[in-house]
C-alpha positions as CSV (number, residue, x, y, z in Angstrom):
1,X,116.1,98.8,109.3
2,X,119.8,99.7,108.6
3,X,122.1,97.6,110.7
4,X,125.1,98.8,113.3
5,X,128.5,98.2,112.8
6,X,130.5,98.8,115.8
7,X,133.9,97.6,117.3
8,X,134.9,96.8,120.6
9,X,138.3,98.4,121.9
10,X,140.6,98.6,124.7
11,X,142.7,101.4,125.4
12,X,146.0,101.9,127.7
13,X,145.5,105.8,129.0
14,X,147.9,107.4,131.3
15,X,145.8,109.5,134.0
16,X,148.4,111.8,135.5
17,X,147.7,112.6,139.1
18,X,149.1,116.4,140.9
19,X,150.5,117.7,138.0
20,X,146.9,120.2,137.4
21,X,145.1,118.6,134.8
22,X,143.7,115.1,135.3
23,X,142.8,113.9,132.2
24,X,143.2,110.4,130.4
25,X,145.9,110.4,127.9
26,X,145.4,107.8,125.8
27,X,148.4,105.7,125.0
28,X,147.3,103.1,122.8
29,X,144.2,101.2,121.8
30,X,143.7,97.8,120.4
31,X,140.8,95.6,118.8
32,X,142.2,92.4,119.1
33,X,139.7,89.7,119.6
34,X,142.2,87.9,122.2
35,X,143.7,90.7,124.1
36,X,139.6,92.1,124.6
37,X,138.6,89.2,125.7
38,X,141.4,88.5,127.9
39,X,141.3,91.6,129.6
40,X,137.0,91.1,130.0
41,X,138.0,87.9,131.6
42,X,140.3,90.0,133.8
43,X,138.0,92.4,134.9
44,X,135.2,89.6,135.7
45,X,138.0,87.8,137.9
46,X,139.1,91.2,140.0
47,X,135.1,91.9,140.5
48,X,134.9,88.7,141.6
49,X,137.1,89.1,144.0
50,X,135.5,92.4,145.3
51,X,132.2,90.3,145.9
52,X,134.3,88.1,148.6
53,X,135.7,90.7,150.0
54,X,132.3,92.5,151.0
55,X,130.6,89.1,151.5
56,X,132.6,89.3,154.9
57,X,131.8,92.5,155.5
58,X,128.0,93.9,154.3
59,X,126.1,90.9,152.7
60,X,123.9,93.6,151.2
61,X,126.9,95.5,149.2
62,X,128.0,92.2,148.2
63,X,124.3,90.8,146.7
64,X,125.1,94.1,144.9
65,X,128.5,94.2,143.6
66,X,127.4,90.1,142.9
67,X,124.7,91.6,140.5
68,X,127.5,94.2,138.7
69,X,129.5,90.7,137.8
70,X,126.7,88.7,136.6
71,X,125.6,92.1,134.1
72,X,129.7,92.5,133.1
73,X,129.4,89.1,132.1
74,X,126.1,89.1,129.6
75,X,127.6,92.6,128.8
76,X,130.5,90.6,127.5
77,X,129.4,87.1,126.0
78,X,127.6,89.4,124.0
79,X,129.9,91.6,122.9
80,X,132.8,89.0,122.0
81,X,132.7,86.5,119.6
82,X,133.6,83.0,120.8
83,X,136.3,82.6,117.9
84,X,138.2,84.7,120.9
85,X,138.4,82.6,123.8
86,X,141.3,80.9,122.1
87,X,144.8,82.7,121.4
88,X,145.9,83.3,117.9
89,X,149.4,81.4,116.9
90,X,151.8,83.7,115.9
91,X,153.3,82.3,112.2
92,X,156.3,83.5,110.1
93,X,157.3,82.3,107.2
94,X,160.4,79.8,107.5
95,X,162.3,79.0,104.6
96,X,163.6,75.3,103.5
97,X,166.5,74.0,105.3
98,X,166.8,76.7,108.3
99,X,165.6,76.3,111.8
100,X,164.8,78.8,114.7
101,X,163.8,82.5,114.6
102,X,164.6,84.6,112.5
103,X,167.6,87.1,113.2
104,X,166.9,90.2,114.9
105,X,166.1,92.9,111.9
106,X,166.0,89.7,109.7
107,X,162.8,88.9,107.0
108,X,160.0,87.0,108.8
């Protein structure tokens, strides 16, 4: 049995509204262990939230939306490697005897 590669991605879209045509236009999209896994983290924490809301309001939409978090979070310890919970340092070279960042437009 061959085995599946695949790659999980974020993408920032712009979704004009009024303007005729609705359609997602994609701004940028990124693969970055981190920056997925923060923004799965995100999304788990704002669903969250919706299952407190409608807990005061219809137990049975909130045993519901309860369920949608608990699947979003297999859906993504599956998806994303541990090695991402942590963020990555951001290193530059820094050459004897200086100190500080480099100058704007300078070598890093």
């Amino acid at each position: 049995m061959a085995s599946v590669e695949a790659q999980l991605e974020v993408q920032l879209v712009y979704r004009p509204h009024g303007f005729g045509a609705e359609a997602a236009i994609p701004i940028g999209t990124t693969a970055d262990e981190y920056l997925v896994k923060t923004l799965g983290n995100l999304i788990v924490r704002r669903a969250e939230e919706e299952v407190r809301f409608w807990e005061g309001i219809d137990s049975g939409v909130a045993a519901l939306k309860k369920l949608e978090v608990e699947r979003l979070g297999r859906i993504l310890a599956f998806l994303l490697p541990e090695s991402a919970t942590e963020p990555r340092p951001e290193l530059r070279l820094v050459k004897p005897g200086t100190s500080g960042p480099p100058p704007p437009g300078g070598p890093t």
